[in-house]
C-alpha positions as CSV (number, residue, x, y, z in Angstrom):
1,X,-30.2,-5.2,-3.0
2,X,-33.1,-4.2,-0.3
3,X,-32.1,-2.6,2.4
4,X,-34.5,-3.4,4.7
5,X,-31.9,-5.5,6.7
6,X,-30.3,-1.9,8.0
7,X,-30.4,-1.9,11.7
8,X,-31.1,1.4,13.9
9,X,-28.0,0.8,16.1
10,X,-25.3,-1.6,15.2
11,X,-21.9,-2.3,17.0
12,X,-18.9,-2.7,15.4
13,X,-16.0,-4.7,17.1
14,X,-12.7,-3.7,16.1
15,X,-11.4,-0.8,14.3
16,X,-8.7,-2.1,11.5
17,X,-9.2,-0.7,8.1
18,X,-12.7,-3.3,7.8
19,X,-13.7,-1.9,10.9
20,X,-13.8,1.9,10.1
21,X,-15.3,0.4,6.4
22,X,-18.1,-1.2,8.1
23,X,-18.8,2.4,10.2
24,X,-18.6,4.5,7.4
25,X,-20.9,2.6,5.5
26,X,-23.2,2.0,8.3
27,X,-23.4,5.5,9.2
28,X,-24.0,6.9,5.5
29,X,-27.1,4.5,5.6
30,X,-28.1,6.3,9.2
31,X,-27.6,3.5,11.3
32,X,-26.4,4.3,14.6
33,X,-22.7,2.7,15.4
34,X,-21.5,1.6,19.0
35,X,-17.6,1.7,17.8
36,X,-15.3,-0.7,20.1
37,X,-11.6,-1.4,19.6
38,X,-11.0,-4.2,20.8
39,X,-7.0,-3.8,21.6
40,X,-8.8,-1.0,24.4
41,X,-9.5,-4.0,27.0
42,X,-13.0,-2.5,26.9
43,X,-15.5,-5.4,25.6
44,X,-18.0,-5.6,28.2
45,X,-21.2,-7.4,26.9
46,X,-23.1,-4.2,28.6
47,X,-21.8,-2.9,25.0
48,X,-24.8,-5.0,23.4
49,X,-27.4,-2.8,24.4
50,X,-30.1,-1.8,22.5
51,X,-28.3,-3.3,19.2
52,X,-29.8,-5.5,16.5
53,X,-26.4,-6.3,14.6
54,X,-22.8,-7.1,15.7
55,X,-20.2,-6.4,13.0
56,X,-16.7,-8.0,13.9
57,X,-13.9,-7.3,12.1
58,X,-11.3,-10.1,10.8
59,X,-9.2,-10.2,14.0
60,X,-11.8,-10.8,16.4
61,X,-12.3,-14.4,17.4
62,X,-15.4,-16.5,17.7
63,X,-14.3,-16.5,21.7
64,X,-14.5,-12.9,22.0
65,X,-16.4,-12.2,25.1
66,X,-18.9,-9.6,23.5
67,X,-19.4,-12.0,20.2
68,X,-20.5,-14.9,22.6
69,X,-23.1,-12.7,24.4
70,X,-24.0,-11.7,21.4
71,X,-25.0,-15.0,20.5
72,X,-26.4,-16.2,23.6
73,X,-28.7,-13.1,23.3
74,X,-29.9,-14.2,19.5
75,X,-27.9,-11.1,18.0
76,X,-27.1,-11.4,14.2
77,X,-22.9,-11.3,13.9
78,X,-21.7,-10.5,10.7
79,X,-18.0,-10.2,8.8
80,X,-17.4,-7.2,7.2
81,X,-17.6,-9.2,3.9
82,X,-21.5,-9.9,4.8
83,X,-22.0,-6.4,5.3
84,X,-20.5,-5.3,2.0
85,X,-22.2,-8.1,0.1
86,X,-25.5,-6.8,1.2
87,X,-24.6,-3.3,-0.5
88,X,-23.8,-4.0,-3.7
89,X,-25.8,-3.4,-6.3
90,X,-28.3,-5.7,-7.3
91,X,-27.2,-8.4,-9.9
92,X,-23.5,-7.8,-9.3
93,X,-21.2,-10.6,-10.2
94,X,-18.7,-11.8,-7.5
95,X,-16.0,-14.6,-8.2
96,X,-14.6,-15.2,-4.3
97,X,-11.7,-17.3,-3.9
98,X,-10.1,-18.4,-0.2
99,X,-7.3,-20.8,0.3
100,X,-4.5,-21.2,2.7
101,X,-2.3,-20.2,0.3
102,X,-2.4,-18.4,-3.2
103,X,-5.5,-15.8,-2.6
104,X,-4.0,-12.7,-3.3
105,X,-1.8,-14.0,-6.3
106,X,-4.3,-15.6,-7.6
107,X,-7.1,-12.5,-7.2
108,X,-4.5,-10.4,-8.7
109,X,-4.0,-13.0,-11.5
110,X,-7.7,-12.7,-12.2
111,X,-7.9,-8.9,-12.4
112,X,-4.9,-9.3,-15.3
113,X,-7.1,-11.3,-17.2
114,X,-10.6,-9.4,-17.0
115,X,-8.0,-6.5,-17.9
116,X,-6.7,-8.5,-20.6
117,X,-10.3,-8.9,-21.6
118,X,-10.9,-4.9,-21.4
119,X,-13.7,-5.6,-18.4
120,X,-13.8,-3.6,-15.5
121,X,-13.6,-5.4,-12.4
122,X,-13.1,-4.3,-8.7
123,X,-11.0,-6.3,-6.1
124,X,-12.2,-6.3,-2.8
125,X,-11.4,-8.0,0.6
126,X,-8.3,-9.1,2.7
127,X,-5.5,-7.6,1.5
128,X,-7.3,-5.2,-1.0
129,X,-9.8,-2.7,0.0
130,X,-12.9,-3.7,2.3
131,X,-15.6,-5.0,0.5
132,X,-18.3,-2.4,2.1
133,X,-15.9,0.8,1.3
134,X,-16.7,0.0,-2.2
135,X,-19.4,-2.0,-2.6
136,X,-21.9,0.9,-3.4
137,X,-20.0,2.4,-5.9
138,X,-19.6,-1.1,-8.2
139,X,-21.1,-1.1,-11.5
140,X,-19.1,-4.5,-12.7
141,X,-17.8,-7.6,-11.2
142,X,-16.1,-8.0,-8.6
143,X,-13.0,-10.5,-7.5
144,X,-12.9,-10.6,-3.7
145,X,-10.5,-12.3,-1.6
146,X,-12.2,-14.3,1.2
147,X,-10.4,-15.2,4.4
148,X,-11.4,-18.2,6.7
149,X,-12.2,-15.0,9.2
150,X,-14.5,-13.6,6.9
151,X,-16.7,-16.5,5.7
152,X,-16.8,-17.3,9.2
153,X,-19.5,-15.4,9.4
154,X,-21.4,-14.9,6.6
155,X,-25.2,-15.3,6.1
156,X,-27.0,-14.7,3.0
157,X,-23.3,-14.2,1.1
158,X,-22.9,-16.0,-1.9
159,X,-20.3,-15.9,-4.9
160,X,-20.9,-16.3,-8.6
161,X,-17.9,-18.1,-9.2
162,X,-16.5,-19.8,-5.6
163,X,-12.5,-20.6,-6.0
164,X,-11.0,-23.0,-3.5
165,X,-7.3,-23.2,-4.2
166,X,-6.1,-25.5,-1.0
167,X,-6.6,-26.2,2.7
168,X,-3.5,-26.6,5.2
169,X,-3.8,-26.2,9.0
170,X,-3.6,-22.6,9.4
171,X,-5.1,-19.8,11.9
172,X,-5.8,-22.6,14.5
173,X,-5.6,-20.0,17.6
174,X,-8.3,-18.6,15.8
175,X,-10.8,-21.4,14.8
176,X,-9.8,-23.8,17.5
177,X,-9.7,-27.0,15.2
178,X,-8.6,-27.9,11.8
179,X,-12.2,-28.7,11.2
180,X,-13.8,-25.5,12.2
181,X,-11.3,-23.6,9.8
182,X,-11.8,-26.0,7.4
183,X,-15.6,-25.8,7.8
184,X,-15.2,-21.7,7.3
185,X,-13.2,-22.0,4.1
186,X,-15.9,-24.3,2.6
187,X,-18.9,-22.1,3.4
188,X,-17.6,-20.3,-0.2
189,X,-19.5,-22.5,-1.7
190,X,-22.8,-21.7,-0.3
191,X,-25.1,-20.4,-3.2
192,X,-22.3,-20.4,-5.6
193,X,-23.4,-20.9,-9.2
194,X,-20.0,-22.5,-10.3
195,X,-17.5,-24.0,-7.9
196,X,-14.2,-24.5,-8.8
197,X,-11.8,-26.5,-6.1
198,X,-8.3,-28.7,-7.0
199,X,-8.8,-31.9,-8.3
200,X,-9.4,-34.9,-6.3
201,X,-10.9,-32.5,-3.5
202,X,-14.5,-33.7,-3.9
203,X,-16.7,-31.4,-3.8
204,X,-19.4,-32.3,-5.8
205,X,-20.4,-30.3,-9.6
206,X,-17.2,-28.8,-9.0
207,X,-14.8,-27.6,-12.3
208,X,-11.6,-29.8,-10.9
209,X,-7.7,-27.7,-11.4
210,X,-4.4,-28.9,-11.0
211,X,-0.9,-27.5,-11.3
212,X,-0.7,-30.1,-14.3
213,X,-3.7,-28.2,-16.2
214,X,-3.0,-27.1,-19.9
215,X,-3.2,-23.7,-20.0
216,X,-3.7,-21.2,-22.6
217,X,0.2,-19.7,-21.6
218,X,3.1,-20.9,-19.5
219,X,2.6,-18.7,-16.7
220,X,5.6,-16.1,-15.6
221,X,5.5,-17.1,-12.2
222,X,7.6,-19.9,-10.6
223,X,6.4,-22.9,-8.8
224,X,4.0,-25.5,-8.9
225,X,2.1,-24.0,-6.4
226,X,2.1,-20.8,-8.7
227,X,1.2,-22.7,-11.5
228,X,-2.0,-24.5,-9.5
229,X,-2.9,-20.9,-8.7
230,X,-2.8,-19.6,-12.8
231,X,-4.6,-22.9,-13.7
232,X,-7.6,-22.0,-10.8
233,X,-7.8,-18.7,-12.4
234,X,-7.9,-19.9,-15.7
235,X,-10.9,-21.7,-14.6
236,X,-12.7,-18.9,-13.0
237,X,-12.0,-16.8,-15.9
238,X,-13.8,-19.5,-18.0
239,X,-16.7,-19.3,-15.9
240,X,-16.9,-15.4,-15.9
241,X,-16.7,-15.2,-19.3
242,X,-13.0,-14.3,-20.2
243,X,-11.8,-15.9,-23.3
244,X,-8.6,-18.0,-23.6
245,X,-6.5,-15.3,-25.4
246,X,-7.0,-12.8,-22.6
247,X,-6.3,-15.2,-20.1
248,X,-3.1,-16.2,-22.1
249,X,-1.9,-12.7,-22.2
250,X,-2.6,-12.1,-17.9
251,X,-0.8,-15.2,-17.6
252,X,2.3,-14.2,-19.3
253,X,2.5,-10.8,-18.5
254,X,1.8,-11.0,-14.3
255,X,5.0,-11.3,-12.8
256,X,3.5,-12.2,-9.5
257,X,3.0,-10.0,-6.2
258,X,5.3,-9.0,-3.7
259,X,6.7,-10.6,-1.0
260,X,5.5,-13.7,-2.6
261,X,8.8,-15.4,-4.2
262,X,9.8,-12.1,-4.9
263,X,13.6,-11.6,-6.9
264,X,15.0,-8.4,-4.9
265,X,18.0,-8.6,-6.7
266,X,21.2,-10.9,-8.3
267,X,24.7,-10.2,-6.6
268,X,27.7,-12.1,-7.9
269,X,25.5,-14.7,-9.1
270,X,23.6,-15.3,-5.9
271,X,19.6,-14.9,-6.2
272,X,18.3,-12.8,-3.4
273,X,14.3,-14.0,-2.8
274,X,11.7,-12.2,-0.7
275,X,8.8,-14.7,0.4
276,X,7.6,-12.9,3.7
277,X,4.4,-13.8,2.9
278,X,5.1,-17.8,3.3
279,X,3.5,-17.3,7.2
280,X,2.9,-21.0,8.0
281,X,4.5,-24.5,6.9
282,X,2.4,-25.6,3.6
283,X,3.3,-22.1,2.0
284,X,7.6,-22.5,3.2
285,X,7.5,-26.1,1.6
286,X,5.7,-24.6,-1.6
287,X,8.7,-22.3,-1.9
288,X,11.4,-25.0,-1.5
289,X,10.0,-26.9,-3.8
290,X,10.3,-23.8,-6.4
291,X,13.8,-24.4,-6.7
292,X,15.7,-26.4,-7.9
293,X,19.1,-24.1,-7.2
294,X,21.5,-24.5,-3.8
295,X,18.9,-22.9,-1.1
296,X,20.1,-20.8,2.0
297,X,16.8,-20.2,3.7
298,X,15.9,-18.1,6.8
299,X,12.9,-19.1,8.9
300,X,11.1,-18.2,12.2
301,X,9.0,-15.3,13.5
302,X,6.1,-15.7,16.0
303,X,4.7,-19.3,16.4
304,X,1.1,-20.0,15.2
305,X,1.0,-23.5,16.8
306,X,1.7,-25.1,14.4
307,X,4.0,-28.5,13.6
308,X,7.8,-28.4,11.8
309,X,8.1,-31.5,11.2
310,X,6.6,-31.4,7.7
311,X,9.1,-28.9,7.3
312,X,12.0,-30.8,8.7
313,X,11.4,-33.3,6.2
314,X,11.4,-31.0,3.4
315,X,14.7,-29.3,4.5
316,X,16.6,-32.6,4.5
317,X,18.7,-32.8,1.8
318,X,17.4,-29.7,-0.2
319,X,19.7,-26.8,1.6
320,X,22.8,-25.8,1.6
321,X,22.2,-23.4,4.6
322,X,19.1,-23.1,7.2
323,X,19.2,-19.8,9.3
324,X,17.2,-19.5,12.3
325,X,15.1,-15.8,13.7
326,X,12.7,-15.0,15.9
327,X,10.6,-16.6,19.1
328,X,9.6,-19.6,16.6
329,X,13.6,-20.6,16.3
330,X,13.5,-23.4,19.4
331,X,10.6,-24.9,17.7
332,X,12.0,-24.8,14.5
333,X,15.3,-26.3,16.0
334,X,14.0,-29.0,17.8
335,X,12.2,-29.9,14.5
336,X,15.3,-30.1,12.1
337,X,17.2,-31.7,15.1
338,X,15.0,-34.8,15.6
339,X,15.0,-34.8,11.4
340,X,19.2,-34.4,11.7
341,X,19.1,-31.2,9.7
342,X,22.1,-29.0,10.1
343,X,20.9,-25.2,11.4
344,X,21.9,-21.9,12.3
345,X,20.7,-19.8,15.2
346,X,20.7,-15.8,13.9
347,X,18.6,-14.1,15.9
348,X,17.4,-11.4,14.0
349,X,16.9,-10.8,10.0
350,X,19.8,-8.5,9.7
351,X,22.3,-11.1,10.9
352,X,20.6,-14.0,9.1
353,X,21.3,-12.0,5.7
354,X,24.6,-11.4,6.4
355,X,25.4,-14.9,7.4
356,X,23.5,-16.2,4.3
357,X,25.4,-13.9,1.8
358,X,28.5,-14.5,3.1
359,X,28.0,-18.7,2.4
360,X,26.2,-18.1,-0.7
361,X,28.2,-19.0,-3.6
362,X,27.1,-17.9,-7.9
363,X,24.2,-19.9,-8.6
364,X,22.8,-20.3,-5.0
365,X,19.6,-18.6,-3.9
366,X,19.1,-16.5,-0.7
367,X,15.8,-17.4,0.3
368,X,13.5,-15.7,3.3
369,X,10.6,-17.9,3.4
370,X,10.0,-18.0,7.6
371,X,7.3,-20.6,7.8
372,X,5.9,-18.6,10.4
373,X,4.0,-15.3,11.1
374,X,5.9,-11.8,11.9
375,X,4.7,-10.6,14.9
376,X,7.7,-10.9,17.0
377,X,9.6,-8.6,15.4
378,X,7.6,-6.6,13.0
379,X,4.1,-5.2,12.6
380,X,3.5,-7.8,9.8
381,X,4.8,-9.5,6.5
382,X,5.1,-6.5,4.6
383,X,7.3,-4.4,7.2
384,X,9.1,-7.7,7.4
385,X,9.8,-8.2,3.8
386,X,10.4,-4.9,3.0
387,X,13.0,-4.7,5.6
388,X,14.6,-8.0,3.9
389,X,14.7,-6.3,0.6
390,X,16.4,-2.9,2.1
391,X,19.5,-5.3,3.6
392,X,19.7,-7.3,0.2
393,X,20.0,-4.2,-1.1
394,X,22.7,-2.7,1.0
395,X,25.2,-5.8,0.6
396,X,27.9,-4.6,-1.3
């Protein structure tokens, strides 16, 4: 692509792993980079001087005090997915997929199959590597995993094949509304040649999925929500090219990622279940529904504003045992009491495991799904799901 977009002096707000991406590559391209972290307590709008493009990284909100001035002054604000798009190499293929729920299975499914189909392909974005830390050294395609923060604020981005997989309340201290998140998700179809959304979405020319799709192989994964996930790949396979017996072997031979439904191990019969990822309601009912087995299951973390009483109503009646952690419990419990669910308070994940294995009987399943983010007690899902895996592993 041309780079005559390149500013002389750029600032880039907040330093995660995008952040320091989008410096690095600014900087190799000799742009001049104001670097900000925003956990500092230094934003000061004073910051905007002299510069001709604000880069915010994923955490940084549309309220941001230095993003709004930025606006009011006419300032272009990118993602770090906007930036990256602009240095790839000209004619490179993207297939982007966002959801609630599913990306990074699903963008992992996808790189099975172009493997099945011996094509090289990069993944890129979220929870794999920043788009602009690679983006100049792609010579294939690339499948890129596009959060609701990312398309945000996008400009001339725009996907070969676009993948919506679903849309649940989610991230609303972020985007404000349900409509302004839902708005960002959409913007992956901007430009897109082939749009691919589930069935009865309505989005118009779009290749329709379902969990109910034939398929070219049962995939390994559990769940209906797993299987609407392998039949969304499926299609954007399709599109890109990938022929049915490839996708057929990906599908049988992916065994899923971790912390997504996740078997840490079997003990006297008793299935132990890591789902740390499950961060909001949509993705904890998704899991219940998975089984069909006697379910002990451990919620909470940090609240995300979000309403239990979806979740109430899938509890009732499909649990043997509800364990209760983190600042989210008193919403949680107030929740399964209005629904008449039976519950216990824990505390902490440790104690929830204990209490769980100790009324788990052979054939029951130990489930950590929290319905709720992790930031009470650990850095993230991973820290928390990898601790959950070191006590299953430590019961005797």
């Amino acid at each position: 692509m041309s780079h005559d977009w390149l500013p002389r002096r750029a600032l880039v707000l907040g330093l995660g792993r995008t952040g320091e991406a989008a410096v690095a590559a600014l900087e190799r391209r000799g742009a001049e980079v104001v670097r900000v972290d925003r956990s500092l307590g230094n934003e000061d709008p004073a910051l905007l001087a002299d510069v001709e493009l604000v880069v915010k990284s994923p955490g940084v909100p549309p309220s941001n005090v230095v993003v709004e001035a930025a606006h009011e002054r006419g300032l272009t604000v990118w993602s770090e997915i906007e930036l990256g798009y602009r240095l790839l190499p000209e004619g490179t293929r993207i297939v982007g997929v966002t959801g609630t729920k599913g990306k990074t299975t699903t963008v992992r499914l996808l790189g099975s199959m172009f493997d099945a189909a011996g094509r090289q392909v990069t993944l890129a974005g979220n929870e794999h590597p920043p788009l602009s830390e690679v983006a100049e050294g792609v010579e294939h395609d690339v499948v890129l995993e596009l959060s609701s923060f990312a398309l945000n604020d996008v400009d001339a981005f725009a996907c070969d094949v676009a993948v919506l997989l679903n849309i649940e309340p989610d991230h609303l201290y972020w985007h404000g509304t349900f409509e302004a998140y839902r708005d960002a998700k959409l913007r992956v179809f901007d430009g897109a040649r082939v749009k691919i959304a589930p069935r009865g979405f309505g989005i118009e020319g779009a290749t329709e999925f379902s969990a109910d799709d034939p398929l070219p192989a049962e995939p390994s994964m559990r769940g209906a929500h797993n299987r609407a996930n392998a039949a969304a790949a499926t299609a954007a396979a399709r599109a890109a090219g990938i022929d049915d017996a490839a996708i057929g072997r990906a599908l049988v031979g992916f065994e899923g990622v971790p912390h997504r439904l996740e078997l840490v191990r079997e003990l006297r019969g008793v299935q132990y279940v890591n789902d740390s990822k499950a961060t909001n309601v949509a993705a904890a009912r998704s899991a219940i529904a998975a089984f069909d087995e006697p379910l002990h299951i451990i919620l909470g973390g940090s609240l995300k504003g979000e309403d239990y009483a979806p979740l109430a109503e899938a509890l009732h009646g499909a649990v043997h045992g509800i364990h209760l952690i983190g600042v989210a419990a008193d919403e949680i419990a107030a929740a399964l009491d209005a629904a008449g669910v039976a519950y216990d308070r824990d505390g902490d994940l440790e104690r929830a495991v204990q209490h769980a294995a100790s009324d788990a009987t052979a054939g029951d399943v130990v489930l950590l799904s929290p319905a709720c983010a992790s930031f009470d007690q650990y850095a993230n899902f991973e820290e928390r799901g990898e601790h959950f895996r070191r006590l299953v592993e430590a019961l005797a």
